[in-house]
N, C-alpha and C positions, 0 to 999 in steps of 0.2 A: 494683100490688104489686111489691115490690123482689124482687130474683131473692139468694136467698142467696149471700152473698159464699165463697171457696174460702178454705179455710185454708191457708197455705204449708207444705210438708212437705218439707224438701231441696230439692231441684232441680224438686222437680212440686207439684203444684196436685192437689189433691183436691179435686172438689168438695162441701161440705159436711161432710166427714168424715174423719180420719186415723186411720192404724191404730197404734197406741202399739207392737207391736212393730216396727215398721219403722223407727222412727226410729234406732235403734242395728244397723244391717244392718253396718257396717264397721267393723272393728276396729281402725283408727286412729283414726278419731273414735270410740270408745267408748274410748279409750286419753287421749286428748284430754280426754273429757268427766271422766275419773278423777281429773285432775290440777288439771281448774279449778273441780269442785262443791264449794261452801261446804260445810263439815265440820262436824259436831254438836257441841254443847256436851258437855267432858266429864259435867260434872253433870247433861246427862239421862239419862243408864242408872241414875244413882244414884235419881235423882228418882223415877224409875218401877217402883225395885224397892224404893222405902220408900211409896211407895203401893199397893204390892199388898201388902204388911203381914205375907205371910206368908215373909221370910227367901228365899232364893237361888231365884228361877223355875228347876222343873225344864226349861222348853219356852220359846223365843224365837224367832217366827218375823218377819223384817223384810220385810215385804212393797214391791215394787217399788224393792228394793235394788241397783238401778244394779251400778256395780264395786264396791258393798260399803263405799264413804265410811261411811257411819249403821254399816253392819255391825261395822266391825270396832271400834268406840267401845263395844259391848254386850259386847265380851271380857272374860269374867272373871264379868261379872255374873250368868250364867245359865249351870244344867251345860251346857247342848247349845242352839245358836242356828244357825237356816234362813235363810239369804237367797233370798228367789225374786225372778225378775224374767222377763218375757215374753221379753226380746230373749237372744239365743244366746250375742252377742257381747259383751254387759255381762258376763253370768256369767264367761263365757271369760277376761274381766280381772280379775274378783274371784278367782277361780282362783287364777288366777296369779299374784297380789299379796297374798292373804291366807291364810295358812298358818296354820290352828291348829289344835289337834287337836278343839276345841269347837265350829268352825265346820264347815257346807258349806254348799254353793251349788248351787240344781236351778232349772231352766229352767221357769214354768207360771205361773201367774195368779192374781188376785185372787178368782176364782170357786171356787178346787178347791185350797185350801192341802192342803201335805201332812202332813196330820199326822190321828189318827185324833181321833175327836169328843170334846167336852172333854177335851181332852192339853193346849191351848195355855194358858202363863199370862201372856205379855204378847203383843199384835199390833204392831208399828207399820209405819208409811207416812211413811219422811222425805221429806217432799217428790214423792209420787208419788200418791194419792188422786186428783189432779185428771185423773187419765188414768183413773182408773176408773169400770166401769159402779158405780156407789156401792151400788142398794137389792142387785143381786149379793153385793158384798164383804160387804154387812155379812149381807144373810142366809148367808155363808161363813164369818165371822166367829164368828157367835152358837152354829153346828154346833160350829169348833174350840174354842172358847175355852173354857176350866173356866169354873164357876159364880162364881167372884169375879176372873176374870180384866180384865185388864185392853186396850183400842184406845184 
């Protein structure tokens, strides 16, 4: 029997398993990571607020929203939008880089969104799902989201 191989995480070796908020522990490399994650197509905030069908989402919450790249593309589209993301120091850069009076940015997880039970009308996850416990998020998911909501 093969001994599972360790996954690389920075500078250490985890055996078997890595913790998703550690990866962004230093604020120069989450300053770094700001500047070279591919950015979202304008036309997908359109795309996802003519498939919820009902006119301007009151709730937007972008789940594992880095510094906010995917975040700040949802400006405009929806009265109030949440970027969460586990790591301290991602938020710390969305902070500080993205100023609007429709956004904020709170530090927590895919497990325990903040928002109270069917409030949310769209979920997304640009590029960040694969770090998630999944059958969690989605039973997190199904709690916030309204009845025609859209992940």
């Amino acid at each position: 029997m093969m001994a599972q191989s360790p996954r690389y995480h920075g500078d250490e070796l985890i055996p078997g398993r890595y913790n998703p908020a550690r990866l962004f522990e230093n604020d120069a490399h989450s300053v770094r990571y700001s500047k070279l994650r591919p950015s979202l197509a304008e036309e997908s905030a359109e795309a996802l607020v003519k498939l919820l069908g009902s006119g301007k989402p009151s709730l937007w919450i972008d789940v594992g929203c880095g510094p906010g790249t995917s975040t700040k593309r949802f400006i405009g589209h929806a009265d109030k939008i949440i970027g969460v993301d586990v790591s301290e120091s991602q938020i710390k850069v969305a902070k500080e880089t993205i100023i609007h009076p429709s956004v904020s940015f709170v530090r927590g997880s895919c497990e325990k969104l903040p928002a109270e039970d069917g409030t949310v009308d769209i979920i997304t996850a640009v590029q960040a799902a694969h770090y998630f416990d999944l059958p969690a998020f989605y039973k997190e998911v199904e709690r916030a989201l309204k009845p025609r909501g859209i992940l």
